[in-house]
C-alpha positions in Angstrom: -1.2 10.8 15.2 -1.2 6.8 14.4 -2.3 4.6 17.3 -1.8 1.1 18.5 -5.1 0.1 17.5 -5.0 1.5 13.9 -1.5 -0.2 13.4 -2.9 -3.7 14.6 -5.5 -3.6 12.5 -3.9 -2.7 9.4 -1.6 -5.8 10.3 -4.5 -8.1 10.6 -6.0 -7.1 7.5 -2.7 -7.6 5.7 -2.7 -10.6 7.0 -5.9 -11.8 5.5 -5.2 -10.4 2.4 -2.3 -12.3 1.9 -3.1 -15.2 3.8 0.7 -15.9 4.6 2.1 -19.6 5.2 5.4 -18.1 7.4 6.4 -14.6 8.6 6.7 -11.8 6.6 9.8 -9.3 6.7 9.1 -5.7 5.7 12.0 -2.9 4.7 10.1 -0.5 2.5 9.7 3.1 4.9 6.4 3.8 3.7 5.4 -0.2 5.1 6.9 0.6 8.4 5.1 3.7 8.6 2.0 2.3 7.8 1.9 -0.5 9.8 3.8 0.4 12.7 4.6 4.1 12.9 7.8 3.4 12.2 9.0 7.0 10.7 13.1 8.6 10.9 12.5 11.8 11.8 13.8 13.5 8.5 16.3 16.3 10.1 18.4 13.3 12.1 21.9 12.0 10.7 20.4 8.8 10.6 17.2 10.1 8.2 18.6 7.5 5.3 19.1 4.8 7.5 15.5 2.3 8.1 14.9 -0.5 9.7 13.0 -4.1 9.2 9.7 -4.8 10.6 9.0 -8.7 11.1 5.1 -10.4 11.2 4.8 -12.8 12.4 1.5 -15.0 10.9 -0.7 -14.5 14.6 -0.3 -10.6 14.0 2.9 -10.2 16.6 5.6 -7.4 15.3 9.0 -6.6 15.7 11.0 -3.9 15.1 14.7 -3.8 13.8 16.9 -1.1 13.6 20.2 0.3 14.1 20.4 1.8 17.7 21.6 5.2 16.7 18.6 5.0 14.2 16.4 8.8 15.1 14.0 8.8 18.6 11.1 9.0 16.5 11.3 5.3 16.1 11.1 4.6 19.9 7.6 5.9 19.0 7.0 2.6 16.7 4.1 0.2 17.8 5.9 -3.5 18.0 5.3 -6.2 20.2 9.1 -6.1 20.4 12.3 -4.0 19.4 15.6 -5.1 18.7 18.4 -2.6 18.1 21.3 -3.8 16.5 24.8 -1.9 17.5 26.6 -0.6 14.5 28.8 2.4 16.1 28.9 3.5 19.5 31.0 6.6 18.7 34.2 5.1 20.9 35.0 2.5 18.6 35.1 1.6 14.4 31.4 1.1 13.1 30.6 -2.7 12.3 31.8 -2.1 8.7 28.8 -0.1 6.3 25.9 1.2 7.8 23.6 0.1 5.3 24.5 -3.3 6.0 24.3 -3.2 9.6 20.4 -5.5 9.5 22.1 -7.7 7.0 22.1 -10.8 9.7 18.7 -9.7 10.7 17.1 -10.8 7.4 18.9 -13.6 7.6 18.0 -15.2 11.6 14.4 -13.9 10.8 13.0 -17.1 10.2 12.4 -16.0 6.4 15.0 -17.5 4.5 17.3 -14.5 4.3 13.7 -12.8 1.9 12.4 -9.2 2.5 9.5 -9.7 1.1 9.1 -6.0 -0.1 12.4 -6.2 -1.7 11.8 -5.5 -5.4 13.5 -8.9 -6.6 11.9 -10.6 -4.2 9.0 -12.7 -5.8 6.4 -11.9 -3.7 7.2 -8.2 -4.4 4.6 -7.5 -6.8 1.8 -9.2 -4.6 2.6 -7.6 -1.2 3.1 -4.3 -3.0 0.2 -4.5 -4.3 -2.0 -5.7 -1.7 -0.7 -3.0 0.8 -1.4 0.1 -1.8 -5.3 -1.6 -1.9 -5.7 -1.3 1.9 -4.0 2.1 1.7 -6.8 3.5 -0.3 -9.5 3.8 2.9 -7.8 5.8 5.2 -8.1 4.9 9.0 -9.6 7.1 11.8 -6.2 7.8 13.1 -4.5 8.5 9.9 -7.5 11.1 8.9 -6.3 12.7 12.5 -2.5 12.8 11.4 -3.7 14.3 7.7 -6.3 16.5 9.2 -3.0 18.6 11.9 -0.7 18.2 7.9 -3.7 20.3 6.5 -3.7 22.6 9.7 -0.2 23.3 9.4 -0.3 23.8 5.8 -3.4 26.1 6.7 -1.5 28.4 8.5 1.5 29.1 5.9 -1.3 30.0 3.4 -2.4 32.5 5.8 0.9 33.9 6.0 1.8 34.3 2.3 -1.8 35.8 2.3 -0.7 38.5 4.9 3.2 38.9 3.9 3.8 38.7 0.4 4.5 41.7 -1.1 6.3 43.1 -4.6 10.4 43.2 -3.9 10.2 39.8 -2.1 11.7 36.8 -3.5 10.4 33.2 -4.2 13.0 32.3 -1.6 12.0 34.8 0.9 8.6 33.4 0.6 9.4 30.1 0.7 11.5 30.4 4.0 8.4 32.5 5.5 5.9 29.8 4.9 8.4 27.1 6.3 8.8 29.2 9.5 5.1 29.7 9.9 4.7 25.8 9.3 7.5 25.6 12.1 5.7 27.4 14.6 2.7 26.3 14.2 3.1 22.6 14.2 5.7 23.1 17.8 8.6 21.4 16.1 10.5 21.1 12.3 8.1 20.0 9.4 9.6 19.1 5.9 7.7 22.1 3.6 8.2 21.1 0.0 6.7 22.0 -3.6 5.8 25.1 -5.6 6.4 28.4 -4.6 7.1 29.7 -8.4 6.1 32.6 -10.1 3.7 31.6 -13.2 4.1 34.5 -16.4 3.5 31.7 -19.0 2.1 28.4 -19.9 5.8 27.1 -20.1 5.9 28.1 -16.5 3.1 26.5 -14.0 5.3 25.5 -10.7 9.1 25.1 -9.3 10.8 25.4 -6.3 11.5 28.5 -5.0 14.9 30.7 -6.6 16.2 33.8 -6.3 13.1 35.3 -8.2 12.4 39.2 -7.2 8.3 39.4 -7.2 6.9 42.1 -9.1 3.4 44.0 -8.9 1.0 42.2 -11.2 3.2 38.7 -10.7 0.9 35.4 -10.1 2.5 33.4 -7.4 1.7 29.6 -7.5 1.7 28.2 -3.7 1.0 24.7 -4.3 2.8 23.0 -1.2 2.8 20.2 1.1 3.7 19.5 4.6 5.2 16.6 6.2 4.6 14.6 9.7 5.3 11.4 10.3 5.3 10.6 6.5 1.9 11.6 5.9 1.4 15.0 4.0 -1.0 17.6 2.6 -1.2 19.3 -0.6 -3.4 22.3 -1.3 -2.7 25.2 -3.4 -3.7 29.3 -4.0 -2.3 31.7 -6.8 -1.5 34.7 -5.5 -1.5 38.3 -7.5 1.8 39.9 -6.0 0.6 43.3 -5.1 -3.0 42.8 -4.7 -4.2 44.5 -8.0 -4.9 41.3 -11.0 -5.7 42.3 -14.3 -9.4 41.6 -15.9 -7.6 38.7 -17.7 -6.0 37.1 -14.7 -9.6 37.5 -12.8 -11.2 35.3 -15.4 -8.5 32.5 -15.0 -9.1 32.3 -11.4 -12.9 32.6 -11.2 -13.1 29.6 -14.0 -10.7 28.1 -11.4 -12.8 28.2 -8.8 -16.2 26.8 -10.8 -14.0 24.1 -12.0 -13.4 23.2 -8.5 -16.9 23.7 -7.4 -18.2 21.3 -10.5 -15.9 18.5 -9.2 -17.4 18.4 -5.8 -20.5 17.6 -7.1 -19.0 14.5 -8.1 -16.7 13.5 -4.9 -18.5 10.6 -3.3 -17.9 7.1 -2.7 -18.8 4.8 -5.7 -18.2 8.0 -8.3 -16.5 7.1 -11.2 -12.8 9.0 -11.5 -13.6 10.2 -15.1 -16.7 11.8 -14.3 -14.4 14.1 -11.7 -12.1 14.9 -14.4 -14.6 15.8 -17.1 -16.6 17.8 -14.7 -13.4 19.9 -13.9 -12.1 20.3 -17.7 -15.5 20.5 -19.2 -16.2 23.7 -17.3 -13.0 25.1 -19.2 -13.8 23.8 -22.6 -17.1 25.7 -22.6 -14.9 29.1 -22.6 -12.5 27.1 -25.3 -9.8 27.3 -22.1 -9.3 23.2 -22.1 -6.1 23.1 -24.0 -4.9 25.6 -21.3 -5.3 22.7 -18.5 -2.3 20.6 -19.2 -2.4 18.4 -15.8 -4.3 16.1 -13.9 -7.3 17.9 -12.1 -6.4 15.8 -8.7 -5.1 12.8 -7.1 -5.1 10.6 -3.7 -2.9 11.4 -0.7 -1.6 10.0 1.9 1.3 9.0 3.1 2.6 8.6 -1.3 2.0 12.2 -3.3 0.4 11.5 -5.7 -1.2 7.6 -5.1 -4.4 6.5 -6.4 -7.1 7.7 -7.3 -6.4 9.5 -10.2 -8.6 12.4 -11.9 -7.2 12.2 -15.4 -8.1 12.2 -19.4 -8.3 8.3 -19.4 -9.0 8.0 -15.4 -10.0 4.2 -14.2 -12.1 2.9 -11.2 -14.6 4.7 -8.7 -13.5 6.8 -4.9 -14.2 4.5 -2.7 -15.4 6.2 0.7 -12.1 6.5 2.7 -10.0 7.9 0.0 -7.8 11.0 0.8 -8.2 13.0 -2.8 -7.0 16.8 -3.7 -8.9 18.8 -6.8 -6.5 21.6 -8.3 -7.8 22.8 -11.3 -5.2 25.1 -13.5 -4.9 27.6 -16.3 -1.7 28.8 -18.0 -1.7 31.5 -20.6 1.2 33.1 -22.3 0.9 37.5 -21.7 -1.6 36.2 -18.4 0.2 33.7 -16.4 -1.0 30.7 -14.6 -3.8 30.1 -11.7 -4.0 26.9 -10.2 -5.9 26.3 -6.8 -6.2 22.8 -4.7 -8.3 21.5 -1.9 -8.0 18.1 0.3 -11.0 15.7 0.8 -12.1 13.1 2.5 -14.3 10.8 0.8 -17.7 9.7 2.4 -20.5 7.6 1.1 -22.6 10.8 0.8 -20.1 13.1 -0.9 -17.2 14.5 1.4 -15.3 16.1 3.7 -13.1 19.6 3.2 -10.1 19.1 4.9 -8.1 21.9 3.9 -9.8 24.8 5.3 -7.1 27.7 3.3 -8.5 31.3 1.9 -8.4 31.0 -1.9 -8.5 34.4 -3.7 -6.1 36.1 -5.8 -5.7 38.9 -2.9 
């Protein structure tokens, strides 16, 4: 989980990025994540409902928010919390809730600015400085991605055990979400593709009422949730266990795909030569037209961020970055295969940290 120490020093090196001449107010979630572990717990009434995080230029914080916001901010790292009363449940609520930190921005000794706020005109500077330091992951955000990818590890390992023909998507999708449940001792947020692939019109979705048939491919390409930072790893499933000659080739060129972008996953790697490593290995079998998608991304607490792995990637990995691989194949009369694996990046090449099955059965 995020600790003091990582919080204060993502402060002080906002701080010197920015350099700025007065405090700085802060409303965006992902910023009071980030630098404060400032996260609504996403099942509370009060999920929509943030709050403002002041810094003050020597690196001292503090935290706003309504005080019916969720418990999980009394988990926040400030130097000091303010909760402002907006309903107490015997009397009227001080008119909208959304407004309730209006006279916060304005006694914060900012000039009534949050400086995140997209019409703000530091906006474009502070946004962008923040998603720079973002890229190299901290020690104690690798720990909070690292229990994500556990989780996530162990709802692969139920579809792997569970799925069987006369199932539905659904039925999958709420058995992974319980596993993820379990395993992580309280409610995670389980969200992405849990779809049934029979064309090339067809690579992902959310889960429907879909009955799975022998012979189906099952895309499981999902992500857990915990305190705002998430995984994202996938493996295509053949529903009943038996996949056809055809669907065997998509997958094992799949899986050398995946293998030929590791070889280029280090720190100071250029992002292009990732994605032509991945869709070269499919243009050899004249399959590249078949791979319609990026072949990866960053993650972190944004799905996707930077880096990118695409036709006309930019910049290098930069040792710290949090970065998936999922090579794909879609073929009409076949179906689709994708697969995905998390890294951390290293200065020598990398680190796994999904640690899934990926087969077809």
């Amino acid at each position: 989980m995020l600790t003091v120490e990582g919080c204060r020093s993502r402060v002080q090196r906002l701080l010197a990025a920015l350099n700025p001449s007065g405090p700085i107010l802060l409303a965006d979630p992902i910023h009071l994540r980030y630098f404060a572990n400032a996260h609504a717990d996403p099942f509370h009434l009060g999920a929509d409902f943030g709050g403002l995080l002041k810094v003050d230029t020597d690196g001292r914080t503090t935290l706003f928010h309504d005080h019916r916001a969720p418990k999980t901010y009394d988990a926040a790292f400030a130097d000091e919390r303010v909760k402002v009363q907006w309903y107490d449940g015997k009397t009227p609520g001080q008119g909208p809730r959304r407004l309730v930190l209006r006279d916060v921005a304005e006694l914060a000794g900012t000039g009534g600015r949050v400086h995140d706020a997209l019409t703000d005109s530091d906006a474009v500077r502070l946004h962008t400085a923040i998603a720079a330091l973002r890229r190299r992951k901290d020690p104690d955000e690798i720990e909070l991605l690292k229990e994500c990818m556990r989780v996530t590890n162990a709802g692969h390992a139920w579809a792997l055990a569970n799925v069987t023909p006369g199932m539905t998507e659904l039925d999958v999708y709420a058995g992974i979400s319980a596993e993820c449940h379990r395993t992580a001792g309280f409610p995670v947020v389980v969200y992405g593709d849990f779809a049934v692939s029979d064309s090339a019109a067809r690579r992902g979705g959310m889960a429907t009422r879909r009955e799975l048939k022998a012979g189906d491919l099952l895309i499981l390409d999902f992500s857990v949730v915990i305190q705002g930072y998430r995984s994202d790893f996938t493996n295509t499933l053949c529903v009943g266990g038996q996949p056809t000659p055809e669907q065997r080739k998509l997958f094992d060129r799949c899986v050398t795909a995946m293998a030929a972008g590791e070889v280029e996953l280090r720190g100071g790697a250029k992002c292009q030569a990732v994605y032509d490593a991945v869709v070269n290995v499919f243009a050899t079998k004249g399959l590249e037209k078949a791979f319609p998608h990026h072949a990866g991304h960053g993650l972190g607490i944004g799905h996707p961020e930077p880096p990118y792995f695409v036709a006309s990637s930019e910049g290098e990995l930069l040792a710290g970055d949090v970065v998936t691989l999922e090579p794909g194949l879609y073929i009409d009369g076949v179906g689709g295969v994708r697969i995905e694996h998390n890294y951390l990046i290293t200065d020598a090449g990398f680190e796994r940290l999904s640690g899934h099955d990926i087969k077809l059965a």
